[in-house]
N, C-alpha and C positions, 0 to 999 in steps of 0.2 A: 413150139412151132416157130420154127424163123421166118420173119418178115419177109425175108427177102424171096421166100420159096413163091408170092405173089406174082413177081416178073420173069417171064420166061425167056429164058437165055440171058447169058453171063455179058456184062458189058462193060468195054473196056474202062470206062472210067473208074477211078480209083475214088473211094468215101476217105473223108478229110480222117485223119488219127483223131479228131474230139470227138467225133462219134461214137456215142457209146448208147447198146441198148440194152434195155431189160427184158424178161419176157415176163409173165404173169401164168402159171399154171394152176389156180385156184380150183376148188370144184364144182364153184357154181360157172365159172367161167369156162372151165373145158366141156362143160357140157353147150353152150355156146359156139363154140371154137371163135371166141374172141381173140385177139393177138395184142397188146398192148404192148408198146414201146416204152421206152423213158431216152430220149435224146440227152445230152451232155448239159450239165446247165441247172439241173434239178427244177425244180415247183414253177420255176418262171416260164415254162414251154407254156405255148397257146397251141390251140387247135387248129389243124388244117386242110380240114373238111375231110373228102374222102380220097384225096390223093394230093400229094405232095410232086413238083416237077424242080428234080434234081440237076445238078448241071450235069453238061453231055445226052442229055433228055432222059435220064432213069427219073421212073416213076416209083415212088415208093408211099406205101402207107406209112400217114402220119397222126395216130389215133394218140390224145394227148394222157398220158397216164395222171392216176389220181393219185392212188394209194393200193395195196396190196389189202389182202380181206382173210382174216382168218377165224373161224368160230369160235366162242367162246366154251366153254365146260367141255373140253375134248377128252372122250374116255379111254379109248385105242389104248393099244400098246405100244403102240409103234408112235416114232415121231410123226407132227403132222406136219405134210408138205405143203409149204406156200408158198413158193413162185422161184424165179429163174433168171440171173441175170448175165448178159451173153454181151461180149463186145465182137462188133467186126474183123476184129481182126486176129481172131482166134480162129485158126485153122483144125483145133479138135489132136493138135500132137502135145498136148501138155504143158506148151511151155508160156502159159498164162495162168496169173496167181489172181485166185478172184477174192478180197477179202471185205469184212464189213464192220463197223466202228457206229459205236452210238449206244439207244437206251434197248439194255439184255442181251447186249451183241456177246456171244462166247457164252452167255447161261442160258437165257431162253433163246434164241437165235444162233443155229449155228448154218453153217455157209459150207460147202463141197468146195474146194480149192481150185477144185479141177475143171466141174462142169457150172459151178456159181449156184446150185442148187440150195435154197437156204428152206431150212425145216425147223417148226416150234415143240422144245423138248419139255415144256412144261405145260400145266392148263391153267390158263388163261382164264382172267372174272373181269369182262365187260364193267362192273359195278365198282371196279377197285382202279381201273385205267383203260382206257376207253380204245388210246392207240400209243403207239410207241415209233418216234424217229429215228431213221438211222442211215450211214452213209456207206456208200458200196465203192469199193476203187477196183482197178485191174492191170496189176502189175511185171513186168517181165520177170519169170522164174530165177533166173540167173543171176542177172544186173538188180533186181527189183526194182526197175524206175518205173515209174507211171504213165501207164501206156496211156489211159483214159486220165481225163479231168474228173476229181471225186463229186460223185451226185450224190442229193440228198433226195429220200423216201422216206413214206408212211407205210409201217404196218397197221389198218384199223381194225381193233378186232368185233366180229361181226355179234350181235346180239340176237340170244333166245329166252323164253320167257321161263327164266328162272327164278325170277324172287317174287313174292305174294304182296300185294299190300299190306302197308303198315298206317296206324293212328300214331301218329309221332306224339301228338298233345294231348291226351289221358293222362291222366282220367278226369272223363267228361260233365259237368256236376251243370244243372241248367233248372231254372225255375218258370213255372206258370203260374198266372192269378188262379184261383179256381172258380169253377162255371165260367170259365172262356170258350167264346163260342167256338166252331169247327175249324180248323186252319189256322190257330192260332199260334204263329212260329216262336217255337221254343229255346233254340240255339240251333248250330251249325257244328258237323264234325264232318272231318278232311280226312282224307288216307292218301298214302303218296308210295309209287310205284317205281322201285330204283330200274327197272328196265329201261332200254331207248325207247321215248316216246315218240322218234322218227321213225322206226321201222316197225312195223305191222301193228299191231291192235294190243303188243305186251304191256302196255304202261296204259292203257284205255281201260277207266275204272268205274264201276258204277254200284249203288247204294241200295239195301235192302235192308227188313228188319225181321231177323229172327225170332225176338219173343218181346212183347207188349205192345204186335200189332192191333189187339182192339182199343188198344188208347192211343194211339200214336204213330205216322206215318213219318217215310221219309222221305226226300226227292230223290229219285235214284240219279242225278245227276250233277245237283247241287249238295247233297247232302242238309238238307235243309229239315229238320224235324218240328212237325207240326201235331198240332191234339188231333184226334179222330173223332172224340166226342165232346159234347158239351153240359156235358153233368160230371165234368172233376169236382170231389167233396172233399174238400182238406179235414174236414170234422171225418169221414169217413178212412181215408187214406189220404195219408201226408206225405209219401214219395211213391217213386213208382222207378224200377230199373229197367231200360229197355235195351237189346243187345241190338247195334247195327252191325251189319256187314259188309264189304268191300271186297267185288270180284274184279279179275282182271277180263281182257281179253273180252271187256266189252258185254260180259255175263254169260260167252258164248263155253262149248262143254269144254272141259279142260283146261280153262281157266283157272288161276289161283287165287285164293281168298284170303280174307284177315277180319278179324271183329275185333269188337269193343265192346263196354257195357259201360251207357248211359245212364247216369243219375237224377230224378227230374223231379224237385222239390215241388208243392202243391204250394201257392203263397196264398195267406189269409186275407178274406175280403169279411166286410160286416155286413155279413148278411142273417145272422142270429140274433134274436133280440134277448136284453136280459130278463132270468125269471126267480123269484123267488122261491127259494127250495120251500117254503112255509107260508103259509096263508096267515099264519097270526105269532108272534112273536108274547112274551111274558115276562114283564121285569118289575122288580120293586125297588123303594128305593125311601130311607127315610126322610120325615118331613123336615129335619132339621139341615140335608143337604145344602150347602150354598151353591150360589148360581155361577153353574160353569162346571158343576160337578157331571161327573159322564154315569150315565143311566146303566146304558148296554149298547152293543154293535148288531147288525142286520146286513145280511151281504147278498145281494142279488147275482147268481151265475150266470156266466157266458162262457158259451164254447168256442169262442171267437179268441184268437192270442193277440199280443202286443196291446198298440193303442184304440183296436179295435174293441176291449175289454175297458176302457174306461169309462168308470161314472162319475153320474151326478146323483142324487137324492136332496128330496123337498120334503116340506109336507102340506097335504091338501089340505086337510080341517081346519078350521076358523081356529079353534077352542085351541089343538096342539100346536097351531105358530106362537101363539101368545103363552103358552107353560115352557114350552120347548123347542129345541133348536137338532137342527140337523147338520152335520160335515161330512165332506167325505176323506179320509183315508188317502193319502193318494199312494201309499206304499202297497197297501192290499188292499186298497177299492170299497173298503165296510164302510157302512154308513156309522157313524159314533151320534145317539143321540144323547147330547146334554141339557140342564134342568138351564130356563131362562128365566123365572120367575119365583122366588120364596114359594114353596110347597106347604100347604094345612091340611095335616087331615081332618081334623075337627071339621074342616069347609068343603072338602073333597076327598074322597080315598081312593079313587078308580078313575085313572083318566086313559083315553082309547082315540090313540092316533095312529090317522092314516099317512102310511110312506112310503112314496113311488121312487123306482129308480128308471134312470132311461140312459143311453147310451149318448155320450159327451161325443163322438164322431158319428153322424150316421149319414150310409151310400145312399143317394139318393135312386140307386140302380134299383135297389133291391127294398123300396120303402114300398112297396104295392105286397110284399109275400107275405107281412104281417107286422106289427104295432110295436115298435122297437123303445116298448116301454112296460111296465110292470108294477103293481100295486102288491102291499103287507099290512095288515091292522098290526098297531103294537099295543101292547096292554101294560099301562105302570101303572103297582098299587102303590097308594103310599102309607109306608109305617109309622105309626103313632108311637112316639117319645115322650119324656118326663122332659116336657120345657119350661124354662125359667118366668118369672114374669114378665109382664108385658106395662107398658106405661100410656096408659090412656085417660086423658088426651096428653100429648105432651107439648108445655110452654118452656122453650129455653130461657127466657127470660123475666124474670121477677126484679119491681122495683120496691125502695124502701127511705126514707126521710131520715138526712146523717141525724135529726136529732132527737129519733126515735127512743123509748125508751130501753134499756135492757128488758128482753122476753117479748117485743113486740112479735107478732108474726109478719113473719115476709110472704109467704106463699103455701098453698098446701099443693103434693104431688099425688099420683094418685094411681096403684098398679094393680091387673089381675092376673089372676093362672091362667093362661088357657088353656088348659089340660080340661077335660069332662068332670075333673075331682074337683076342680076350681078351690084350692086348697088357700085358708089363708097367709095373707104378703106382711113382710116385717120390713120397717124400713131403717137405713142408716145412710151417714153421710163418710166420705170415705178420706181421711185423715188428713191423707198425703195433700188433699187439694185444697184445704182449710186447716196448715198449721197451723195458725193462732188461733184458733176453734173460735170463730166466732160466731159461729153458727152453729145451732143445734136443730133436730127431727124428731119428731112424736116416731118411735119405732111403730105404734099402731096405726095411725091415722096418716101421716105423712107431713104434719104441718113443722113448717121451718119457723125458728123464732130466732131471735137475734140473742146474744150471750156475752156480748164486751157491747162499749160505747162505739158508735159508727163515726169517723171523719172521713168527708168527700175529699178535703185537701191535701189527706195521706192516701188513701187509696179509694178511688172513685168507681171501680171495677171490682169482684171478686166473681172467680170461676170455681164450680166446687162439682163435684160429682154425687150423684144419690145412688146408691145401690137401694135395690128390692130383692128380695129373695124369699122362697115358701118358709111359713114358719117351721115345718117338719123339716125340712132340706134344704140348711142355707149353702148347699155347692149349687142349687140350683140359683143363680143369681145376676140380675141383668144391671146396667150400669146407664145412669141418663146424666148427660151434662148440664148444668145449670147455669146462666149467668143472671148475675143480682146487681143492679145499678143502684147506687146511693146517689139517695137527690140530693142537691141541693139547698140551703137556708141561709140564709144573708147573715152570719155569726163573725166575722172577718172584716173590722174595718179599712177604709180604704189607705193605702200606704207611696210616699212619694217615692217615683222609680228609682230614685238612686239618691246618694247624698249630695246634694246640689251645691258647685260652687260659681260664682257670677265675679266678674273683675268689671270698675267702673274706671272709665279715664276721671283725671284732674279736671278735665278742662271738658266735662260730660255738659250737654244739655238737657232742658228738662224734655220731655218724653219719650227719650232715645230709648229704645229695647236693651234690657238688659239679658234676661234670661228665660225661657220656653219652659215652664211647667208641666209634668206630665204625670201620672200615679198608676198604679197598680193594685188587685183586688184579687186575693185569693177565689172572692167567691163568684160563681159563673150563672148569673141569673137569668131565667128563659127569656126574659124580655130583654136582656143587654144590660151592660151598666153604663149609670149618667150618674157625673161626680161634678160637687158645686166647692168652686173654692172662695173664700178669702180670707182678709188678715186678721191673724189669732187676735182675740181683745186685749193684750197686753202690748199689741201691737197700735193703738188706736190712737195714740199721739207720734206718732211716726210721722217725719214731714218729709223723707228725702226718696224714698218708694212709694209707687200705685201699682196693686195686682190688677188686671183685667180676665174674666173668664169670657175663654174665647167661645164658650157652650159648644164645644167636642172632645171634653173629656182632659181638653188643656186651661193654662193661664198664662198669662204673658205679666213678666213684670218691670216695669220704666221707672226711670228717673224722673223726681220732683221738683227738684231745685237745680239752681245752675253753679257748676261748679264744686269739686269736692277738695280737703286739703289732706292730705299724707298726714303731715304734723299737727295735728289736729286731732284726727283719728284718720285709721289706716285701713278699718274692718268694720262692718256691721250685721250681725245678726235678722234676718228677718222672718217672723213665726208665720208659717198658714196654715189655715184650717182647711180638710179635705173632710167633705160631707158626701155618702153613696145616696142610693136614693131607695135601701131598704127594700122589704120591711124586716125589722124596724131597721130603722136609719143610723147607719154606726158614723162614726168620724172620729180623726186622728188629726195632732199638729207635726208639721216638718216645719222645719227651720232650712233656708236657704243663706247661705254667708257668702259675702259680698265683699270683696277687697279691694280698695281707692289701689289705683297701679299710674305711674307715670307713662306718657303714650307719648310719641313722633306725632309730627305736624302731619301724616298721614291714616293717624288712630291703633297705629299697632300700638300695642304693648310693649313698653322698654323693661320695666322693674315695677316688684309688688311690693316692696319690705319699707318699711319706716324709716328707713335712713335714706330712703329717695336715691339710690344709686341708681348712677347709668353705666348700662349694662357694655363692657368696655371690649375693645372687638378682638375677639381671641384669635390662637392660631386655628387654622382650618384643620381639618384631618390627616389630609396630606402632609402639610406642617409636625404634627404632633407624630406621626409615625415614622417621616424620616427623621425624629430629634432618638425616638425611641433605637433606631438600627445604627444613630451613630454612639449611642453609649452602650447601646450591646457590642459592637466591634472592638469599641475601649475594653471592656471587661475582658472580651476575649486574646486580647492584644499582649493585653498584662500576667492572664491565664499564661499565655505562651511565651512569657518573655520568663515568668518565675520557672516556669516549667524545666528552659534551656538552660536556665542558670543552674538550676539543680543538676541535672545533666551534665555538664560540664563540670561542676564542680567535684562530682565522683567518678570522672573520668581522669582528671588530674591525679583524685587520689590514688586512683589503680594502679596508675604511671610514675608515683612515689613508690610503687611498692615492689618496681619491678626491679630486679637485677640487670644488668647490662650483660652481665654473663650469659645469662637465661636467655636472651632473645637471636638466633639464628637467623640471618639474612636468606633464604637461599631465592638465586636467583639464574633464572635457566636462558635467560636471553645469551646471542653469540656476538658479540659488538666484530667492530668491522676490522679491529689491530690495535696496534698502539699508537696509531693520530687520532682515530676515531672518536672524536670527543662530543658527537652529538646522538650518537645510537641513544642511549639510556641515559638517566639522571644517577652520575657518581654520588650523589648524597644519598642513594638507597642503600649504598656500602656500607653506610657509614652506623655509628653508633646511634641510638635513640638520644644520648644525651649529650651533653658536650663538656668533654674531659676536660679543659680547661677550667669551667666552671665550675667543676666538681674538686680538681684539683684546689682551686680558689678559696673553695668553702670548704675545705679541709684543712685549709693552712699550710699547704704542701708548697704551694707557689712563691713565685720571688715579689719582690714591690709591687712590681706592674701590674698584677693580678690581682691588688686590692680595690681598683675602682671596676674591674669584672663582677667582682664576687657582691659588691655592695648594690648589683644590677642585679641580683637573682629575686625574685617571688619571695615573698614571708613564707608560702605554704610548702616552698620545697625544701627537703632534707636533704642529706650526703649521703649517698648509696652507703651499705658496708663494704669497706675496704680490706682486703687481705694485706697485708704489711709483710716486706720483703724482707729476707733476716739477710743483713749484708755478708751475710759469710757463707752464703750460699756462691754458686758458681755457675754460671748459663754458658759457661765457652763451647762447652761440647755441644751445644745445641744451635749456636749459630754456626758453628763449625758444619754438623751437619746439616743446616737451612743452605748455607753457601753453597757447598756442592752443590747437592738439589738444586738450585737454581743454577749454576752455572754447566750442570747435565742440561736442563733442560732449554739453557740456551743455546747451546751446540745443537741438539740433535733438532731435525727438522719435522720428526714425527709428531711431535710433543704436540699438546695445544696449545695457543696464541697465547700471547703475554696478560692478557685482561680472564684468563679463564683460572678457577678458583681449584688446588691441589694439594691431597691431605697424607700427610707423612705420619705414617705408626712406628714414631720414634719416642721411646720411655727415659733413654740417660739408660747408665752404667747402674746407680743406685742411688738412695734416699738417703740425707744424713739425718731422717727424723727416727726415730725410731717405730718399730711398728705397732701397731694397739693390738694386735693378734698376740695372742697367749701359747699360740702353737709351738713356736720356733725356739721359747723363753725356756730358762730350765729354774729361773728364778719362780716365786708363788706371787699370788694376785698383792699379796700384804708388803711386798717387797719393792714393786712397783708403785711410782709415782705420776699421780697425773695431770698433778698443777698446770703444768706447760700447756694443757688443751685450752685454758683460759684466754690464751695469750692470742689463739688462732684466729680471735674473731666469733663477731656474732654469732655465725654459719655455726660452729663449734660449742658453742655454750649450752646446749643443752645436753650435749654430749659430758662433755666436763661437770656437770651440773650428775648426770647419774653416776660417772664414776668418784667425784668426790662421796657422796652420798654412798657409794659401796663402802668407800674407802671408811668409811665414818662410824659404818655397820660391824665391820669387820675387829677396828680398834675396841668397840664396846664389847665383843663377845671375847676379845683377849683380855680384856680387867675385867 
């Protein structure tokens, strides 16, 4: 429909060339006969109302366009048509080109050239792209310029309720306590509707439950899954699966669906108390058990899981807390009863304990539905064994008097069976604990007697062990420890603590202290000891000491007289008597010595000895130690001076022994020419030794060389010398040296004058003859080899083998 069919009759005014409109031939719209425009400019047009007042006064509809609208899932055969776009200035003779550019222009959009008709060649999924842009021109057939300004459009495509809801986040897994009351919300599941949930009721979804609605409801709007009942029993059923479902379309007919299947675990409460499978349990157990030994286990069931299953166990009876002990298990929850007290059957064979168990967490929801606790008797017999004796009464210790005689008795012990056979006990004392057997045991009776002499002041203590054992069965056999105290008797007289000595000055007055007396007493007497001193009777004209007892076990002893002399006498002897005080009363004399010493105006001590020496003041320590590191230095000094001498001295030798021949300078330095006299030290050119000198000591030299030669060392010798036969001839050789040097003074390649250059020049030939045998046509015996004598040391042992040929040879020809 063209807009402009609205205004009746053609009027003169002309529409501007950017006018450009579309039309919309949709089919929900032609059923309408709506007309929409699209002005030049695209998306940016506003509305303007229901007419628009053009210039020249044309009225035209101005309905502001949105977008184009096309179905989605189109089955047809034929393309579908979706709208129309038309410029003014298209007269309908073809010669405008309508074309279109953007998203599926030329694949799913194609456009009539002619009349602008654009039609969709494919179908279309709302769920995959909602809408698609694209831009519309209109240009002259011919010239192709653009008659219109390009505008931009929406095609949207229109939605129908093709797709079902979906559970995106399954599978759905959800827990309840159990016995939760009515409504009690379980979890939440979602379904999501890829339809437009802007147009009509396709994406409106709501919740039902297909199967385990008598346990379970759901919101049909929330999706909110709730219990229907309040007797969930996890003990009875531990999950439960319920399927919800998800209609569209609001639930109305023809709606599309989607389910799931809910998972909805039953979670454990304590609401079971525990019970014993058994009313009485039956164990045995021998009487020789030690304590802590385990009995038997007892386990109370619960059908309760996790920590809702843990116990505790006691026991109620008076009698089984005091035999026996209870724990519990915490890995499998058994009660372990163990033995807490030495077991007799002789005293008891049958003991019957009671043991509750009860539940270590309990709900207090659920403490009214019954007593979440539980009782078991348990029954332990006890076995009668073959046991060893028993020692009644028993005294660990026995005492006995060190000056007892051998076979006194020390103690008697004393064992029975406790078995019913009450079997006679043998006794013995067991070796190891009494190796010097000083003790001995009646095997019938038990009495202990003594068998060596006893001394307190060697061993005051002995620990021994008794065995008892049945006389028929000595594996059955018990072990009692024993200690035996040796007493005491006053047999040890008293002795002075150490050997005393006292120093008196010269110049001593009478009562000054001399020396603190003190003694000692092996023996240890219950009442203490009290010791009486004084001077032995050989002592009793003594005028120059008085002992004092100070009545605590001391004596103090002072000077008598004033004044003692060195030369005179220099020492005295003084005897005391040490009396204990028994019984009976022993005593002993010590001698205390006493030496007259010279003393300083201030009572030190200077000197003790007879020749009255004073004591002369020495060097200090520091003194004496630096004297010591300076004659260690000395030694060491001397050490290294013999040391260097030696050294030296066989180093000379070495350098007698060398040749001059023997020793090659070589030297890689490049000096700076021939002025160059500071590069390097020219004496490293030179010889080790000095020709002159050697010359000198050879006798070679003229006069002047004898006050040289009288300057040489005793230790040096005259190299050996090779001696030049004068009828030899060297011309050809400096002949060739010359040249050589005067070549390499011309040419400018060469290197410098100071650089070292080796000519492989032999001579023409040798006037010696050869020692080769080769060349010779004469025999070995024909040949003479005295001349090698002549050559030189170097030579003589050479001359030395062949004279010795020479000498072999003469003998085998006589």
């Amino acid at each position: 429909m063209d807009p402009r069919s609205s205004v009746r009759g053609r009027c003169a005014v002309q529409l501007p060339p950017y006018w450009f409109e579309l039309l919309l031939f949709s089919g929900s719209l032609l059923n309408t006969g709506i007309s929409i425009e699209m002005k030049a400019g695209g998306p940016g047009l506003e509305q303007s109302g229901d007419s628009m007042l053009l210039a020249g006064g044309r009225v035209k509809r101005g309905w502001v366009w949105n977008q184009f609208f096309v179905v989605e899932e189109y089955t047809g055969t034929e393309p579908l048509y979706v709208g129309k776009i038309h410029s003014d200035s298209d007269e309908g003779d073809g010669s405008i080109k309508y074309t279109i550019s953007g998203e599926g222009a030329g694949t799913i959009f194609l456009i009539d050239e002619v009349t602008g008709d654009i039609h969709a060649t494919e179908r279309l999924d709302r769920e995959q792209k909602t809408f698609y842009t694209l831009r519309a021109q209109a240009r002259d057939r011919q010239t192709n310029r653009l008659l219109e300004p390009e505008s931009e459009f929406i095609i949207k495509v229109q939605d129908i309720n093709d797709s079902e809801p979906r559970f995106l986040e399954g599978p759905y897994i959800g827990s309840v306590a159990e016995l939760s009351p009515i409504g009690t919300s379980v979890m939440q599941v979602m379904a999501s509707d890829a339809d437009d949930p802007t147009y009509g009721s396709s994406a409106r979804v709501v919740y039902s439950v297909l199967e385990g609605e008598q346990h379970f409801t759901v919101d049909s709007k929330t999706g909110v899954i709730r219990t229907a009942v309040a007797n969930l029993d996890r003990e009875t059923q531990d999950w439960y699966e319920v399927v919800i479902q998800a209609t569209d379309m609001a639930g109305q007919l023809g709606g599309l669906s989607g389910s799931t299947t809910v998972t909805i675990v039953i979670t454990d409460v304590n609401d079971n108390p525990p019970r014993f499978p058994q009313k009485m349990y039956q164990f045995s157990i021998v009487e020789t058990a030690l304590v802590g030994t385990a009995i038997g286990r007892v386990k109370a069931e619960d059908s309760d899981v996790g920590e809702n299953t843990d116990m505790t166990y006691q026991i109620k009876d008076e009698e089984g807390v005091q035999m026996f002990k209870v724990t519990t298990d915490s890995n499998t929850q058994e009660a372990i009863i163990t033995v807490q007290k030495p077991l007799d059957y002789e005293a008891k064979m049958v003991h019957t304990v009671v043991v509750e168990a009860l539940n270590k967490f309990v709900d207090l929801r659920f403490v009214d539905l019954d007593t979440f606790r539980d009782q078991t008797i348990v029954r332990v017999s006890v076995l009668d064994v073959d046991e060893p004796p028993e020692f009644r009464p028993l005294s660990d210790l026995m005492e006995v008097q060190e000056d007892a005689y051998v076979g006194s008795v020390v103690g008697v012990v004393t064992a029975l069976d406790p078995d019913a056979a009450n079997n006679p006990v043998r006794y013995a004392i067991d070796h190891k604990t009494d190796l010097e057997r000083i003790f001995d045991i009646d095997a019938n009776t038990g009495t202990i007697v003594t068998v060596k002499v006893l001394d307190r002041e060697t061993a005051g203590w002995h620990n021994i062990t008794v065995l008892a054992m049945e006389a028929d069965n000595h594996s059955q056999v018990s072990r009692a420890s024993l200690r035996i105290r040796i007493l005491d008797v006053n047999d040890n007289p008293p002795e002075l603590a150490m050997p005393y000595e006292a120093a008196v000055c010269e110049d001593a007055k009478p009562g000054q202290l001399i020396q603190t007396i003190s003694v000692m007493d092996r023996d240890e007497p219950q009442s203490g000891h009290r010791f009486y001193f004084t001077l032995a009777p050989e002592a009793t004209n003594n005028h120059h000491f008085s002992l004092l007892d100070i009545q605590d076990n001391t004596a103090a002893v002072h000077t008598q007289r004033v004044g003692f002399n060195r030369q005179e006498q220099d020492i005295y002897f003084l005897p005391i008597l040490v009396v204990d005080s028994g019984p009976p009363a022993l005593s002993s004399t010590g001698t205390l010595t006493i030496r007259v010493c010279g003393c300083d105006s201030t009572g030190a001590i200077q000197s003790c000895n007879s020749t009255a020496y004073v004591m002369s003041a020495t060097l200090s320590p520091g003194a004496l130690i630096a004297l010591l590191v300076c004659i260690l230095i000395l030694i060491v000094l001397v050490l290294l001076i013999l040391t260097l001498k030696r050294h030296h001295k066989s180093h000379l030798t070495s350098e007698e022994d060398e040749d001059m021949r023997d020793n090659v300078i070589k030297y890689n330095d490049e000096g700076g020419g021939e002025q160059d006299t500071e590069a390097y030290d020219m004496s490293a050119l030179r010889s080790l030794y000095d020709f002159s000198e050697l010359k000198g000591s050879d006798g070679g030299g003229g006069p002047g060389d004898e006050g040289m030669t009288s300057n040489l060392p005793s230790e040096l010798h005259a190299l050996p010398q090779w001696f030049q036969n004068p009828d030899l001839d060297f011309s050809m050789f400096r002949d060739y040296i010359s040249r050589k040097v005067d070549q390499a003074d011309e040419d400018l390649s060469v290197p410098p004058y100071d650089s070292f250059q080796t000519y492989a020049f032999e001579g023409s030939d040798s006037s010696l003859p050869s020692l080769s045998s080769i060349n010779t046509l004469s025999t070995s015996s024909e040949q003479d080899f005295s001349y090698l004598s002549s050559w030189g040391p170097r030579f003589r042992q050479l001359a030395a083998l062949y004279a010795g040929h020479k000498g072999e040879e003469e003998s085998e020809e006589s």
